[in-house]
N, C-alpha and C positions, 0 to 999 in steps of 0.2 A: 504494500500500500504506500500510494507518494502522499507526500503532505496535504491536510486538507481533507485526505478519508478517502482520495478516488483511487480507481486501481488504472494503474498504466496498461497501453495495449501490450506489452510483453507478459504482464500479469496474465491478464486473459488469454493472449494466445499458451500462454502457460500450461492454463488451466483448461485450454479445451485440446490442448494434446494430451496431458494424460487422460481428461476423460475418454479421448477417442481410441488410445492404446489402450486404457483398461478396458474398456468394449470389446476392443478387437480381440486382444488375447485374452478374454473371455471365452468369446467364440472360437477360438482358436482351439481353448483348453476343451470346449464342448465336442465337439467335430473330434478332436484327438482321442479323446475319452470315449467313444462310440467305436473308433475304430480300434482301439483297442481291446476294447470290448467283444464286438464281434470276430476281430483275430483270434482272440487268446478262443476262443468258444468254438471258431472255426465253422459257424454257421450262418444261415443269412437271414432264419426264419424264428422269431422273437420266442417261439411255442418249445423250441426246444435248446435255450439258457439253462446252461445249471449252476453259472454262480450268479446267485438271486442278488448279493449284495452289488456287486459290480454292476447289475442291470437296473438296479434303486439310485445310484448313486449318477447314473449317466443319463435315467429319466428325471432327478433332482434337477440336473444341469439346466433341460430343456425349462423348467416351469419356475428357476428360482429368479432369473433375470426379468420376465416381465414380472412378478408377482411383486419385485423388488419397485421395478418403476413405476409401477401403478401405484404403491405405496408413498413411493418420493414423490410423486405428483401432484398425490391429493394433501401435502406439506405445503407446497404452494398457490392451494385454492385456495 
């Protein structure tokens, strides 16, 4: 923050490159974690998983980022 309380544009642009990297290698980690998933399993069809935690863990993935922004959202209604 400069003087006076405002943020300089290299603040911001600061601030929306790490949001836009945490984003990404979010998604990054999401996509990676599926395919690891279905390597280690070696299969392509959801019905025959047998390690249930790893398959909990990589459908968390998919539903915790929006549930998160829908949450921060409604902080700023």
């Amino acid at each position: 923050m400069t003087e006076g309380g405002k943020y300089s544009e290299n603040d911001e642009l600061d601030k929306h490159i790490k949001t836009q990297s945490a984003r990404i290698g979010y998604y990054a980690l999401m996509v990676l974690s599926a395919a690891v998933l279905f390597l280690s399993e070696g299969v392509t069809a959801l019905n025959y998983i047998q390690n249930i935690p790893l398959a909990v863990v990589v459908g968390l993935t998919f539903i915790v980022a929006p549930i998160t922004e829908f949450f921060y959202s409604r902080k700023f209604r």
